[in-house]
N, C-alpha and C positions, 0 to 999 in steps of 0.2 A: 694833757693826754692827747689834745689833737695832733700837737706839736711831732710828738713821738710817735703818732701812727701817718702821719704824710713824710716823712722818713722814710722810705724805701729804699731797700739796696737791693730785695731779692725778691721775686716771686714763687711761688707755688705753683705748681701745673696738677691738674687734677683728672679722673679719666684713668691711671693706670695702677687702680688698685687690683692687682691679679697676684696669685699665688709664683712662685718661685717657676714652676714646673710648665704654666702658664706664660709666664714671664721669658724662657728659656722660646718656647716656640713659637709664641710671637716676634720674638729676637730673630729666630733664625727663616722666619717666612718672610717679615720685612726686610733683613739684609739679601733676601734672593730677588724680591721687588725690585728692590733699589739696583744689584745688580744689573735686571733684564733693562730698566729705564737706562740707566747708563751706558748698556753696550748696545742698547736699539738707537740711543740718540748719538753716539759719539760713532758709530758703524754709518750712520747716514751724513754724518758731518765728515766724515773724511769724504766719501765716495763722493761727493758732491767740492771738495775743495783740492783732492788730487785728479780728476776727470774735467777735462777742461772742456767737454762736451757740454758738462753740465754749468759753465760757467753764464749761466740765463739767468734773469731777473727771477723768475715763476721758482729756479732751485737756490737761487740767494736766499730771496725770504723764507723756503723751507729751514736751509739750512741756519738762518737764524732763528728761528721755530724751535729747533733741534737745543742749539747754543741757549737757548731762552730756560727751556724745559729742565738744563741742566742747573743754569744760575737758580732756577728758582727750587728744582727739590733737596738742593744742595743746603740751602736754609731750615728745610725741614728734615731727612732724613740722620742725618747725621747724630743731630740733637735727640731726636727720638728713640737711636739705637740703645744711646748714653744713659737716656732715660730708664730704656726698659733693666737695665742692670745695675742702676746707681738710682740714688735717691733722685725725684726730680722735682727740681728745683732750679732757679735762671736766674741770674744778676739781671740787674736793673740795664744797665748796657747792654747784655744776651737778649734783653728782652726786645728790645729796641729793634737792634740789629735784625731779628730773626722776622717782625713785622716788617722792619722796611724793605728785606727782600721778599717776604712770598707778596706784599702788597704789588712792587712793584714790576714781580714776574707777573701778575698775574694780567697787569695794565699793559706790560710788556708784548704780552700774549696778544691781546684785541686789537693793538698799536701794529703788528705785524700779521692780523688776521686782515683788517681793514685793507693793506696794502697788498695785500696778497690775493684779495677781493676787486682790487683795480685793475692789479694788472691783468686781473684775468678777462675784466670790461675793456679793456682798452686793447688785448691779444683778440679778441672776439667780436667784440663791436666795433672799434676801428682796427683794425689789420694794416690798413694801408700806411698808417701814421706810426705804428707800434715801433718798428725797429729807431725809428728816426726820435721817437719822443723818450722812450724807455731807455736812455742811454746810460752806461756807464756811470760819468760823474751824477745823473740825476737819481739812477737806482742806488749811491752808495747816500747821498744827500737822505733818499726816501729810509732808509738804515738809518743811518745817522740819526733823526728825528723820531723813529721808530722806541730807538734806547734813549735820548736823554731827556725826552718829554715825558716818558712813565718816572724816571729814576729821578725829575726835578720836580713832577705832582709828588711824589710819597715821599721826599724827602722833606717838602713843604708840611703834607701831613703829618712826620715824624715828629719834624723840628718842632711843631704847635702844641704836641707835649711833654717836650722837656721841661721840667721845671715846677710844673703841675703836679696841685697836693693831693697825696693819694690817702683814702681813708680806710684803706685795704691792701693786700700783697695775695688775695688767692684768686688764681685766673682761672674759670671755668671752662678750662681745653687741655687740650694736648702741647698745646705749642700758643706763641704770643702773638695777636692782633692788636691792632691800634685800636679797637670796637670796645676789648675789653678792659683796656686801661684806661677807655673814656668814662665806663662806668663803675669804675675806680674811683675818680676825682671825686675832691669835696664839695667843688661846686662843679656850675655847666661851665664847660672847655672852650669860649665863644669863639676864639680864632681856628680853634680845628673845625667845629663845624663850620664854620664859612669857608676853610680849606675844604673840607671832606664833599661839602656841597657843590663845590665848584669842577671837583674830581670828578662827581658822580655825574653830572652834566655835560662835562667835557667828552665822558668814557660813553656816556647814553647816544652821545654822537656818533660815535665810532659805530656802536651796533646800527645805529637809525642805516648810516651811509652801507654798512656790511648789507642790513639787509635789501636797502635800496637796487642794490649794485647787483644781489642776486635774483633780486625781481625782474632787473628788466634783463640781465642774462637770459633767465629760462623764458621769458618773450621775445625776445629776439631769436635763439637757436631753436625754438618750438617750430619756426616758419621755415627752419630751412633742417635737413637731414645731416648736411655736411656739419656743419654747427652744432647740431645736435648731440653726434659722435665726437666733435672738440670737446664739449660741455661733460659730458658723461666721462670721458680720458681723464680731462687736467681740473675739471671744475668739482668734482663729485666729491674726492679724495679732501678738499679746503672746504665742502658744506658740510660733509662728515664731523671735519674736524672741529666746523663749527659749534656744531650744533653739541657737542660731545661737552666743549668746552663749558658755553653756554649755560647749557643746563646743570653741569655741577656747579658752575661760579653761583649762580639763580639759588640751588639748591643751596646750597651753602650759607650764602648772606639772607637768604629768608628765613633759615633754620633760627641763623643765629640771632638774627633780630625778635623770631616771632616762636621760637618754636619752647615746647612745653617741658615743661621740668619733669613732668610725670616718665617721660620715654625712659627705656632702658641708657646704661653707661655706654652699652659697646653701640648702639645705633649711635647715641649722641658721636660716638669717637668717628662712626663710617664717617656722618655727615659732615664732621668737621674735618677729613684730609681726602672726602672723595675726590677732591677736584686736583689734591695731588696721587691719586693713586692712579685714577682712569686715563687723563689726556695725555701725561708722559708715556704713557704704554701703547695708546694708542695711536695716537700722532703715526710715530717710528712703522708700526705694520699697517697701516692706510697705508700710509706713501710711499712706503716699500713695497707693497705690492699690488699699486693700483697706478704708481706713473712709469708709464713702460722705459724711459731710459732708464731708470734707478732700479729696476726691477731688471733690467736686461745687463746694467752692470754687476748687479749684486751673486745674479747666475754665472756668468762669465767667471767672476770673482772666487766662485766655488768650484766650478770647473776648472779651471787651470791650478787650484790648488791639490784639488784631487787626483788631476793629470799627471801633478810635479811628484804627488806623492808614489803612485803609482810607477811612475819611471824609475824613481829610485828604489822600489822593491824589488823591481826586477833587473838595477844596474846590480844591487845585493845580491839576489838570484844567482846570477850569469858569474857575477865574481867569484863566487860560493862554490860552483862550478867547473869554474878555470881552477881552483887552487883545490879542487882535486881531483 
């Protein structure tokens, strides 16, 4: 019997038990979500890679921000539409796959918050060194290590459960985490948690330094006005976004570690995709319309399309005109 229940080829996802009618409108309010996340984040990833203004460290790592936002709810939404209208259920490799990307967006995320918290110590607190240090090949290096240090932790965390005997197939979420196929197994999983530990240690850094970086930011520009007014422009928009992130990630893995069975279905379901509903929404309108270049392109960008439009109503006009 055990034989035949560590056998897994498919999972259960659990969480969307709703009526048809129910079903239909959470379909088409998540497909409009998902929509605004993909045209808020792919609207800021162009305007920052066809505007060579913005070709600055401070709007790279937005703009991988953006690029990150996209990898990672691409994992989740898609799957979840499929769900709402078909039985749901997930292969053992869907299962996999769809942990190792939101895990690895989500590391992706703090990997590129962190860097985007120096440069902003290093635009502020040393100026004099910034252009000369932030260069080119060292901002594409800071990238570079950004994505393949999250996507080589969760691929380690992935890899540590394949093969492992599951004495269950019903996952208590909407969608597949590594958390919940640990408490799956038949026995303890000793190489993921010595992975997972190592993750979580690595990633605790990343915040320790986030928040270090912002301490002595708002100590240093507190002494001066000029700084002040940098910090509030460029710095505001990236603690926003911190803090946003933060607290759903927080929210999230404490739910799922600690949180009570008694709670209703649909809070259990907030809890478990707030941190992909809020930060991909928000990100995109912070930064839109709180860093003045991005905000000064984004108007320009609607102004001359309204201009083009306008012209041509009235070359129509005048034509309309001539011909009688």
């Amino acid at each position: 019997m055990m034989e035949n229940v560590s056998i897994v080829k498919m999972f259960t996802l659990s969480g969307l038990d709703f009526t048809l009618e129910q079903r239909i409108t959470l379909f088409l309010l998540t497909l409009l979500w998902y929509l605004i996340i993909l045209l808020g984040n792919a609207t800021l990833i162009v305007v920052i890679i066809v505007d060579k203004n913005l070709h600055e460290p401070m709007y790279i790592f937005l703009c991988n921000l953006c690029i990150n936002a996209l990898y990672g709810t691409v994992g989740f939404y898609p799957k979840f539409l499929l769900d709402l209208l078909s039985s749901h259920v997930i292969s053992y490799a869907g299962c996999m796959l769809q942990g190792f990307v939101i895990h690895s967006s989500t590391c992706c995320d703090f990997s590129i918050l962190a860097l985007m918290a120096y440069d902003r110590y290093v635009a502020i607190c040393r100026p004099l060194v910034y252009h000369s240090f932030m260069t080119k090949q060292r901002v594409s290096v800071f990238v570079l290590f950004s994505w393949v240090l999250p996507l080589y932790c969760m691929f380690m965390n992935t890899a540590s459960l394949l093969g492992s005997r599951l004495c269950g197939s019903h996952i208590n979420r909407v969608y597949c985490v590594n958390w919940m196929i640990v408490t799956l197994a038949c026995s303890p999983l000793k190489a993921n948690t010595a992975v997972a530990y190592f993750n979580m240690l690595f990633y605790f850094g990343h915040f320790v330094f986030i928040i270090w970086s912002y301490m002595y930011l708002i100590r240093t520009c507190m002494s001066s006005k000029e700084n002040w007014g940098k910090f509030m422009q460029t710095c505001m928009p990236h603690l926003l976004s911190l803090i946003t992130f933060t607290i759903s990630v927080l929210l999230d893995l404490l739910y799922m570690r600690f949180g009570s069975a008694d709670l209703s279905q649909d809070f259990s379901n907030f809890m478990a995709i707030e941190f992909l509903l809020i930060p991909p929404v928000v990100n995109p309108l912070v930064y839109g319309l709180k860093l003045t270049k991005i905000r000064n392109k984004l108007v320009s960008f609607v102004h001359i399309k309204g201009t083009d439009a306008k012209c041509r109503i009235m070359t129509l006009h005048v034509s309309g005109k001539l011909s009688h």
